[in-house]
C-alpha positions in Angstrom: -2.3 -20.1 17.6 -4.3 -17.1 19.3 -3.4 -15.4 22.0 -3.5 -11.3 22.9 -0.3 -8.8 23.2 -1.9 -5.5 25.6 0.1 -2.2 25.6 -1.6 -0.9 29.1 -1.4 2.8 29.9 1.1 3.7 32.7 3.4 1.4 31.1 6.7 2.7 29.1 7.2 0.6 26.2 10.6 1.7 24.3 12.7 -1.0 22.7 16.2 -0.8 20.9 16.7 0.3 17.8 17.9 -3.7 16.3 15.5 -4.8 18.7 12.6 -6.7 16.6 8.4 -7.2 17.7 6.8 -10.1 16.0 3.2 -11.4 16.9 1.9 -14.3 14.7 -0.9 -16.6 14.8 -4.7 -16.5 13.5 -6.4 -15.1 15.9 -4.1 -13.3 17.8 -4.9 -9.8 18.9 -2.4 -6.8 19.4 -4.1 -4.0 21.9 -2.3 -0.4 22.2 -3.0 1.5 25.0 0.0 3.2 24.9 2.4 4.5 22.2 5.0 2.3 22.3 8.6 2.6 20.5 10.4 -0.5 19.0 13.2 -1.6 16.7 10.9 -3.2 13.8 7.0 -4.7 14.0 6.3 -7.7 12.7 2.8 -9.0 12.4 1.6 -12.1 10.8 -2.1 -13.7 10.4 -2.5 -12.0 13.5 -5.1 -8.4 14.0 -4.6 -5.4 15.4 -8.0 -4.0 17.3 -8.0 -2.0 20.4 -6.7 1.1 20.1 -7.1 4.1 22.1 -7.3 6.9 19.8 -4.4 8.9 19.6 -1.6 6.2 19.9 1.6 6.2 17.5 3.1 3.1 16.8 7.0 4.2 16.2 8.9 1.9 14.2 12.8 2.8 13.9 13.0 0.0 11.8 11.3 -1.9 9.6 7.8 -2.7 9.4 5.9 -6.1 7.7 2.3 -6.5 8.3 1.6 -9.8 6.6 -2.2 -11.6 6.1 -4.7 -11.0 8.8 -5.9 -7.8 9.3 -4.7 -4.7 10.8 -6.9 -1.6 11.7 -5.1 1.5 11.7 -8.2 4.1 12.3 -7.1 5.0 15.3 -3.3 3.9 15.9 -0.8 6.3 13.6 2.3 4.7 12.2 5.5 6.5 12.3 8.1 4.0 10.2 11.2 4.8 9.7 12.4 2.3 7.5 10.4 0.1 5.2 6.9 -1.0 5.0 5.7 -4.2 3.4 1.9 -4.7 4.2 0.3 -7.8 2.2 -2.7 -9.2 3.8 -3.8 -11.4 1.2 -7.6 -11.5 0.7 -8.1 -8.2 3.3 -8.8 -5.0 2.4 -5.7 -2.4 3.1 -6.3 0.8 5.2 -3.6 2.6 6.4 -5.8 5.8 6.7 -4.9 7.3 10.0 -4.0 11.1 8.7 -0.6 11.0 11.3 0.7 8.0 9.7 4.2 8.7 8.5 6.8 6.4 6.4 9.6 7.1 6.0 11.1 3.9 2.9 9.5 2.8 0.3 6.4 1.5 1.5 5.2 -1.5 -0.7 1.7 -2.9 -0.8 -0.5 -6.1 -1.9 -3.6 -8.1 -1.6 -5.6 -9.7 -4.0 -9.3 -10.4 -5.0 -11.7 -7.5 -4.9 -10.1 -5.6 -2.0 -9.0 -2.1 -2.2 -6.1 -0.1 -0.4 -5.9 2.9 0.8 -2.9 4.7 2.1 -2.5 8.4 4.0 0.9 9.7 4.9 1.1 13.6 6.3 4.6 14.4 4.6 6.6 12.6 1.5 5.5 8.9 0.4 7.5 6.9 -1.8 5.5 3.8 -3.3 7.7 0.7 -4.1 6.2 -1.9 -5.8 2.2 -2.3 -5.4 -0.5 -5.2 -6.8 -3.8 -4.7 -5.5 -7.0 -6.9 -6.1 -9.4 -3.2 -6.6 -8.8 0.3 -6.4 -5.9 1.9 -4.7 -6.0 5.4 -3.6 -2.9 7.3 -1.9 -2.7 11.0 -0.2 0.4 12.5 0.7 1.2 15.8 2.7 3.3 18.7 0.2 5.8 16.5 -0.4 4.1 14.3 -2.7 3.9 11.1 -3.7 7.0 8.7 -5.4 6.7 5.8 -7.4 9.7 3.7 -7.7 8.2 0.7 -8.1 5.5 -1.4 -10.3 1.9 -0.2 -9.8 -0.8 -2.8 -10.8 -4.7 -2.6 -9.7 -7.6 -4.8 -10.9 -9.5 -1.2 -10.5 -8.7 2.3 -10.5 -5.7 4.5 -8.8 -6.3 7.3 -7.0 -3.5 9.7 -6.2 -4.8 12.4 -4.2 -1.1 14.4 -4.3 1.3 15.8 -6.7 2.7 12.3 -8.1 6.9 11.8 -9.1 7.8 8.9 -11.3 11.0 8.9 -11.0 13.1 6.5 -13.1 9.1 4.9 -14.4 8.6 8.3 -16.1 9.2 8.0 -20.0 
């Protein structure tokens, strides 16, 4: 229970691809100095704080940010496969404007906490239940909703929107 993971500068963090990062606990702390590289990020009750602006967190596989809180205002996300973030009673902000994901990227909290999500190419929404508003931007490739949408507020889509199979 607590604890602190630091990515220092002049260290080369690159793991493999099936290789898996998982920090858990209230109150522990991840730090990124660096940019660092792994298999798939796991982060539970935990928080993210410390970031030199400019990092990319690179994901090659999965990535599942659950409770706690996790600050992404200056750390960019580059997931390639998918994204689960539900942090219970927390507001969601996945604003950084690098942030890129590649799978369905699903999303949830609950009482009157909004999300917001920012992805510089394509983003494809799985399913989403969010306790306020929800608001989404996407670079020219738009935005895809494969999955359930639910808000206890409004929905903001701030890019050209595809239902695909939802549309009727």
């Amino acid at each position: 229970s607590g604890g602190s993971t630091t990515f220092n500068a002049g260290t080369n963090y690159t793991q493999a691809t099936t290789g898996s990062t998982t920090v858990s606990g209230v109150g522990t702390v991840v730090n990124f100095n660096i940019s660092p590289t792994v298999g798939s990020f796991t982060q539970t009750n935990g928080a993210v704080a410390g970031v030199t602006a400019g990092k990319t967190l690179t994901v090659r596989g999965n990535l599942d940010l659950t409770g706690g809180t996790f600050d992404n205002t200056n750390l960019a996300l580059a997931v390639t496969g998918t994204s689960n973030v539900s942090l219970g009673a927390n507001a969601i902000a996945l604003t950084n404007a690098a942030n890129d994901f590649g799978g369905a990227v699903t999303l949830s909290n609950s009482g009157t906490n909004n999300a917001t999500i920012v992805d510089v190419s394509g983003l494809s929404l799985g399913t989403v239940s969010v306790g306020q508003n929800l608001t989404v931007s996407s670079g020219a490739e738009g935005i895809s909703l494969s999955g359930t949408v639910a808000t206890g507020g409004t929905q903001t889509y701030n890019s050209a929107v595809n239902l695909g199979s939802a549309a009727t």
